[in-house]
C-alpha positions as CSV (number, residue, x, y, z in Angstrom):
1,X,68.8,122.8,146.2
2,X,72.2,122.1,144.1
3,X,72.3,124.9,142.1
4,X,75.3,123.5,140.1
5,X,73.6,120.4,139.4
6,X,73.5,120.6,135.3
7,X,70.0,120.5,133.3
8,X,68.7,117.6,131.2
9,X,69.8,120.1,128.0
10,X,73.7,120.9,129.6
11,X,73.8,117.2,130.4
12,X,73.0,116.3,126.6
13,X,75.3,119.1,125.9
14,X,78.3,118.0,127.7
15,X,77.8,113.9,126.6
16,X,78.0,115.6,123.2
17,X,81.5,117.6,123.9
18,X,82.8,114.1,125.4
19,X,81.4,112.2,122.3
20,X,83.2,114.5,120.1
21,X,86.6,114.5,122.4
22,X,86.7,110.2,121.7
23,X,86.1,110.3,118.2
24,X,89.1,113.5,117.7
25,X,91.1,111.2,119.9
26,X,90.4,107.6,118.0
27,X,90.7,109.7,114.4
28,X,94.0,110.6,116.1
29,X,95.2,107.4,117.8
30,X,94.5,105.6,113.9
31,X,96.5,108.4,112.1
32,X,99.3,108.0,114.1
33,X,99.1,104.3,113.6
34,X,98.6,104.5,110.2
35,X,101.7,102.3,109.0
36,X,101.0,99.8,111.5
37,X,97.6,99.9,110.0
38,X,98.9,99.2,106.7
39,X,100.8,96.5,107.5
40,X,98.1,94.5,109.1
41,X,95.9,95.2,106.0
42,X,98.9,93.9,104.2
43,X,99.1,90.6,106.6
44,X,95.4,90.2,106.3
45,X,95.6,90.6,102.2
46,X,98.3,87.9,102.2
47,X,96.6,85.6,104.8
48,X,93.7,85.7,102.6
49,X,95.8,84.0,99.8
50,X,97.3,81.8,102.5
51,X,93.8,80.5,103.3
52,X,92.8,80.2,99.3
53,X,96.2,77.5,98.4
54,X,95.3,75.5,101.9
55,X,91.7,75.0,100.3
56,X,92.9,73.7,97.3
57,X,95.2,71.5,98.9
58,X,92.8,70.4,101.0
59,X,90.5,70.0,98.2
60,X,93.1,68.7,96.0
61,X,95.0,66.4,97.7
62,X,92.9,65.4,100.3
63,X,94.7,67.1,103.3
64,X,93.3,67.9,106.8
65,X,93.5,71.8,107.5
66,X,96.2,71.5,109.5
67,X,99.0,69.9,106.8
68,X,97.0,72.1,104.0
69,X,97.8,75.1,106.0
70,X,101.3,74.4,106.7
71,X,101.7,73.2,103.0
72,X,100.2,76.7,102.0
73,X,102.6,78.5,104.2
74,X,105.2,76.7,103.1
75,X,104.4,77.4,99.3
76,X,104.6,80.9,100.3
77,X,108.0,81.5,101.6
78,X,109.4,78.8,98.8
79,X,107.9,81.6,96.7
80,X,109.4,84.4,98.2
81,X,112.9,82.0,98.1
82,X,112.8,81.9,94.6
83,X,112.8,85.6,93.5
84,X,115.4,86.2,95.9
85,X,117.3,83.5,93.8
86,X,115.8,84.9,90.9
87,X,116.8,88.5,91.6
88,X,119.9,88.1,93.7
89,X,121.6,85.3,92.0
90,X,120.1,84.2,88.9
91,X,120.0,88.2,87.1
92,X,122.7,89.5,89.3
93,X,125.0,90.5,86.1
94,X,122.5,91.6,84.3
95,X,121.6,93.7,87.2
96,X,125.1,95.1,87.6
97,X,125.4,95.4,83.8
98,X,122.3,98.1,84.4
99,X,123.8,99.8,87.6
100,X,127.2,100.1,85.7
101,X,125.6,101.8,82.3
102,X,122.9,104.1,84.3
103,X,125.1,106.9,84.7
104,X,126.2,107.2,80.8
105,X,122.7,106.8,79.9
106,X,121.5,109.8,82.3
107,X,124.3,111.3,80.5
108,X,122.8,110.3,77.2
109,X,119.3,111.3,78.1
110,X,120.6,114.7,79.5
111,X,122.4,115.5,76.3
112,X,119.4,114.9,74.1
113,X,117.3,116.6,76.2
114,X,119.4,119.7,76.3
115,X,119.0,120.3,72.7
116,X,115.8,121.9,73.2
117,X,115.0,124.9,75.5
118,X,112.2,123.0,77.2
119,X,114.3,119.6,77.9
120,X,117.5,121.6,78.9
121,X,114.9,123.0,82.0
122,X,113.9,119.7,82.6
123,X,117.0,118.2,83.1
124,X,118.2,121.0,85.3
125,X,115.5,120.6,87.5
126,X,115.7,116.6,87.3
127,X,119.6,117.1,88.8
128,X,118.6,119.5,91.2
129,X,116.3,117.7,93.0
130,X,118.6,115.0,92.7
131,X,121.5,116.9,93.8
132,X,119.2,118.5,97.1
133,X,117.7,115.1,97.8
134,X,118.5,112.9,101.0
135,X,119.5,109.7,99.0
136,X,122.2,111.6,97.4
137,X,123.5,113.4,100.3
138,X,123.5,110.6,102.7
139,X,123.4,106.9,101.8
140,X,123.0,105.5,105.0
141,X,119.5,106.8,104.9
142,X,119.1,104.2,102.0
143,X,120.6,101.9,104.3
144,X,118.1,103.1,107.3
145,X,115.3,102.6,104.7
146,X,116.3,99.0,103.3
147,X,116.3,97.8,107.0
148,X,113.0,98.9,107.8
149,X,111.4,97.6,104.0
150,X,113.1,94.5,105.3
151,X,111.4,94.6,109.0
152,X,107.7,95.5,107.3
153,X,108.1,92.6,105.0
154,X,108.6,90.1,108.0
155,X,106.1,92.0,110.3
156,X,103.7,91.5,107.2
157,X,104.5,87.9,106.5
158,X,104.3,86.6,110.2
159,X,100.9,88.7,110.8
160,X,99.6,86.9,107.6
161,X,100.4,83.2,109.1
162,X,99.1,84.3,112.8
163,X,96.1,85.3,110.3
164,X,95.6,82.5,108.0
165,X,96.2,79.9,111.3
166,X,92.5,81.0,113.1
167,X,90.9,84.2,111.0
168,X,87.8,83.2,113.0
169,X,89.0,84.7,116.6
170,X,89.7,87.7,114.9
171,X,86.8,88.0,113.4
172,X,84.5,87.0,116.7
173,X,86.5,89.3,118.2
174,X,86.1,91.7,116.3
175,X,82.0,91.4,116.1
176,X,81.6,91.5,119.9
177,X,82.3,94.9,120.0
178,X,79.9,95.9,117.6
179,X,76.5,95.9,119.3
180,X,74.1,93.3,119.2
181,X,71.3,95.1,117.2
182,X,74.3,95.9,114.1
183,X,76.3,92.7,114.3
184,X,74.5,90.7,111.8
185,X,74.7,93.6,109.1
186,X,78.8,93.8,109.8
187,X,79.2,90.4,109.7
188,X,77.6,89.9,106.4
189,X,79.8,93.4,105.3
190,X,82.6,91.8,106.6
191,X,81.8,88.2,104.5
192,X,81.3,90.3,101.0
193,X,84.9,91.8,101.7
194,X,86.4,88.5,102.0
195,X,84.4,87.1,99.2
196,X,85.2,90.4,96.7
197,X,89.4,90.6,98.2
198,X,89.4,86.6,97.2
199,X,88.1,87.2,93.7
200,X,89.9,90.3,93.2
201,X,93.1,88.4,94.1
202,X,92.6,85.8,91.6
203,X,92.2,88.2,88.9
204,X,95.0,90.4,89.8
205,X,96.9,86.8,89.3
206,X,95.8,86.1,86.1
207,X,96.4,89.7,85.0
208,X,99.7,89.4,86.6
209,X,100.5,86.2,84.8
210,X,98.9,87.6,81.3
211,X,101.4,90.7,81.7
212,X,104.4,89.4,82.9
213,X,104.3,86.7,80.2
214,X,103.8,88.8,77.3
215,X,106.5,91.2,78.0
216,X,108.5,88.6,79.0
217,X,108.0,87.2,75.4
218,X,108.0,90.2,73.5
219,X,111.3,91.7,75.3
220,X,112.9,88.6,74.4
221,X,111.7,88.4,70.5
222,X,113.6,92.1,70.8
223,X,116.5,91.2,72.0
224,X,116.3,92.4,75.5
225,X,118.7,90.5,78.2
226,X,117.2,89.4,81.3
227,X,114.1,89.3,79.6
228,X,112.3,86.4,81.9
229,X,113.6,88.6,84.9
230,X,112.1,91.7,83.2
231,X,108.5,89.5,82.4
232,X,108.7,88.2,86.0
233,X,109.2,91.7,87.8
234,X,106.5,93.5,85.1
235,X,104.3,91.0,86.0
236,X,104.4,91.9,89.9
237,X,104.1,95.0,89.4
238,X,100.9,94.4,87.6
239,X,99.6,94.4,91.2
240,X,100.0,98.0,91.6
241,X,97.6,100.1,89.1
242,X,99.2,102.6,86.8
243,X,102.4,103.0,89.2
244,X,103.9,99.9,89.4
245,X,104.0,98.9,85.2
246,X,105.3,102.2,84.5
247,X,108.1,102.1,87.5
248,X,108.8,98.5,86.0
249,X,108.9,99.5,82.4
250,X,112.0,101.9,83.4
251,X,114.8,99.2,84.2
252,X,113.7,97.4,80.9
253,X,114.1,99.7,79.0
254,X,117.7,100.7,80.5
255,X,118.6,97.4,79.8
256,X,117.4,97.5,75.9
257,X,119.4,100.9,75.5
258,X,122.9,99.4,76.3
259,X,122.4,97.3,73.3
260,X,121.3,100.2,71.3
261,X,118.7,102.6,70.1
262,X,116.9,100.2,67.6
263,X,116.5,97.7,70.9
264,X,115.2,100.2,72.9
265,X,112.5,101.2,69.9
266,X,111.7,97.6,69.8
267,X,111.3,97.4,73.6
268,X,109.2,100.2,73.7
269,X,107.0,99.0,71.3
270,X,106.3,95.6,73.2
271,X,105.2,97.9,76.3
272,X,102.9,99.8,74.0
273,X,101.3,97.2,72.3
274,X,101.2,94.4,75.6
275,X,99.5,97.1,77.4
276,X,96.8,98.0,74.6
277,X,96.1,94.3,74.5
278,X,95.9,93.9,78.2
279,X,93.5,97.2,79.0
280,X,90.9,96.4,76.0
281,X,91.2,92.7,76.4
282,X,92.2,90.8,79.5
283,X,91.8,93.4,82.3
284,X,88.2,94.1,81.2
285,X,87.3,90.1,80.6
286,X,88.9,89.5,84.4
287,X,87.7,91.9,86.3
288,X,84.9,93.0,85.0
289,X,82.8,89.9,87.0
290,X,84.6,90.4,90.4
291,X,84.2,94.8,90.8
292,X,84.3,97.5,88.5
293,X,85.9,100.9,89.7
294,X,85.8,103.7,88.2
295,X,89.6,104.4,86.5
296,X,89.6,107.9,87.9
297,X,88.3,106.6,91.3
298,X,91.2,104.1,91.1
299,X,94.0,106.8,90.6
300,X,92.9,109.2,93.2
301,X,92.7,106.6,95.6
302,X,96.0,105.6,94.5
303,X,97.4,109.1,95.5
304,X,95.5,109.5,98.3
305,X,96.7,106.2,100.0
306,X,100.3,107.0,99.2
307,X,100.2,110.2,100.9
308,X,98.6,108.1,104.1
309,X,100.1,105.7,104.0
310,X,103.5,106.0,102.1
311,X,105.0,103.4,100.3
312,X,103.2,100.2,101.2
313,X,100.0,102.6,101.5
314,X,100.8,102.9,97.1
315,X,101.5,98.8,97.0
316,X,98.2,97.9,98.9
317,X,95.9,100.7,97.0
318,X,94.1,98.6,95.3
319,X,93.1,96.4,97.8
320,X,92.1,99.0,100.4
321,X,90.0,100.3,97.5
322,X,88.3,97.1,96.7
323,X,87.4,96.9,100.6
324,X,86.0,100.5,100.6
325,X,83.9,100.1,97.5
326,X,82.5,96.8,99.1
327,X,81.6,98.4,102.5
328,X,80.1,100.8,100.7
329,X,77.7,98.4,98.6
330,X,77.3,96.3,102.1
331,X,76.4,98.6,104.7
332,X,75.2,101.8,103.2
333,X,74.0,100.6,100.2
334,X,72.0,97.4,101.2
335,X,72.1,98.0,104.6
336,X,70.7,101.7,105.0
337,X,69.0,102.7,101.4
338,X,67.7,98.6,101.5
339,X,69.3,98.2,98.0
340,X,69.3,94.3,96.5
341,X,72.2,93.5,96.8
342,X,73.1,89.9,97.3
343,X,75.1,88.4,100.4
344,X,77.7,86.3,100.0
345,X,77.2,82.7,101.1
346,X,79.6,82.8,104.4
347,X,79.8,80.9,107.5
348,X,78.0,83.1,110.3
349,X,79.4,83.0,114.1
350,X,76.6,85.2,114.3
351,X,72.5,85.0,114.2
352,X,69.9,88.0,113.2
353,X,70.1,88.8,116.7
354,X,73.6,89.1,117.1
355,X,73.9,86.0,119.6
356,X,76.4,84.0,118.8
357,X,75.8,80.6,117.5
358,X,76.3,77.6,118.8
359,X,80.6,76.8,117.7
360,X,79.7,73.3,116.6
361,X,76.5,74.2,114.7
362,X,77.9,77.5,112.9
363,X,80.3,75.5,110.6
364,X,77.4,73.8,108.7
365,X,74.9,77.1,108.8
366,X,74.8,79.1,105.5
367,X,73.5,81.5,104.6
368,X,72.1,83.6,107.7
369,X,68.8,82.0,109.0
């Protein structure tokens, strides 16, 4: 008799304990790999796009997938080489004209603000916190931090062409550890994403474009220098809800107030009225057939992802939002509560079995039999 031989109920007990001990350690293991995280999320967002210009060229100009692709990759980085022409050539006075006049417009800000009790607190505390931040007592931390931007935006950039080149292995790869009995209902979760991040990365272009065009036009109907630069960099940061306009509206209007007050009225008044005609007009014409999210959804997860994930957890918030929301409609929504909700029209490597299909057969199978 082995008296320390565990019962059927300790046994179920213990498996529990151990079950419990994997999933603390993965939820560990992910947090601590959260930036890395990001970034592939990042490579996989931009790999997306990758994959969207090789079908049109493809399409377009009748290319095989291997020319498209390295037509679309090269598309990319002639991109990226013109706003660093743009920005560190092209605007570079206009840029130093800003640097050079931010201190003595602090100064001007400070000294208006200081003729109220209110203001006069609020300046006090703005210069403390400046005063008792890192930047400002050591600048080789900005240094430290420009380097490893500039290492994130590579590692993001090569991931995205290892992506774009064969998505598929990832995917299969992906699928095979997911059991048999589930894989169908992930793989069609995972086809909505990529059908939903596709559309909602041709509307955030077309927002993008809509924005940075109409500032660029109304800054320079105001008299604002730089104002293309100013358009172009409003118009990125279009990508990034509610943050990134408001971060970009601030070196516009620095640039407005070194030629004066009545400039920097003017420019403030281009902001106001290009974003009233772009939140009642275009955004909700654009988006409103790809996903609607709730604005207070949108701004909490906005916080919440910065807090994760830092800064490129704030620049990627709305796609990591737009891939939440969809597995939410895919898999608990459809999936468990047996809503109808439509599949996307995806190649499967997958059956309804979760065996996978035959390679040569899968490209010319849609939807799932």
């Amino acid at each position: 008799m082995n008296r320390l031989t565990p019962d059927e109920a300790d046994a179920r007990f213990v498996r529990r304990v151990l079950w419990i001990v994997l999933i603390v350690a993965i939820v560990a293991a992910l947090y601590f790999a959260r930036h890395l995280l990001i970034l592939a999320f990042g490579s996989i967002l931009i790999a997306i796009v990758i994959h969207a210009v090789a079908d049109v060229y493809a399409t377009k100009l009748r290319l095989g997938d291997r020319r498209a692709m390295g037509a679309a990759i090269a598309s990319l980085f002639a991109f990226l080489a013109l706003l660093f022409w743009l920005f560190g050539v092209e605007f570079r006075s206009q840029v130093n004209t800003l640097v050079i006049a931010l201190p003595g417009l602090l100064q001007q800000l400070d000294g208006y603000m200081s003729q109220s009790p209110v203001g006069e607190k609020v300046a006090d505390a703005v210069q403390a916190a400046f005063a008792g931040s890192r930047v400002a007592q050591d600048i080789g931390e900005i240094a430290r931090g420009a380097g490893e931007l500039l290492l994130n935006t590579f590692l993001v950039l090569f991931g995205a062409i290892f992506f774009a080149v064969d998505p598929k292995i990832y995917e299969r790869g992906f699928l095979l550890m997911i059991p048999p009995s589930k894989r169908a209902a992930v793989e069609d979760a995972l086809g909505d994403v990529a059908s939903t991040l596709l559309l909602w990365l041709r509307a955030q272009l077309i927002q993008m474009t809509a924005m940075g065009t109409m500032v660029g036009i109304g800054l320079w109907l105001a008299g604002v220098p730089s104002a293309a630069l100013l358009g172009l960099l409003t118009g990125l940061s279009e990508f990034i809800p509610y943050v990134g306009p408001v971060a970009a509206m601030l070196p516009a209007l620095g640039l407005a107030a070194t030629h004066g007050t009545q400039t920097l009225l003017w420019a403030l008044a281009v902001f106001a009225i290009v974003r009233i005609v772009q939140t009642n007009f275009v955004t909700p014409v654009v988006t409103g057939r790809v996903i609607a999210i709730p604005p207070a959804l949108s701004l909490f997860a906005i916080i919440g992802t910065g807090a994760v994930f830092g800064l490129f957890g704030i620049f990627f918030s709305g796609g990591i939002l737009v891939v939440g929301f969809t597995l939410v409609r895919s898999l608990y929504l459809r999936e468990v509560l047996g809503e109808d909700i439509p599949r996307s029209r995806e190649r499967t490597l997958f059956t309804s079995k979760g065996t996978p299909r035959d390679p040569v057969n899968a490209e010319e199978i849609s939807p799932r039999d």
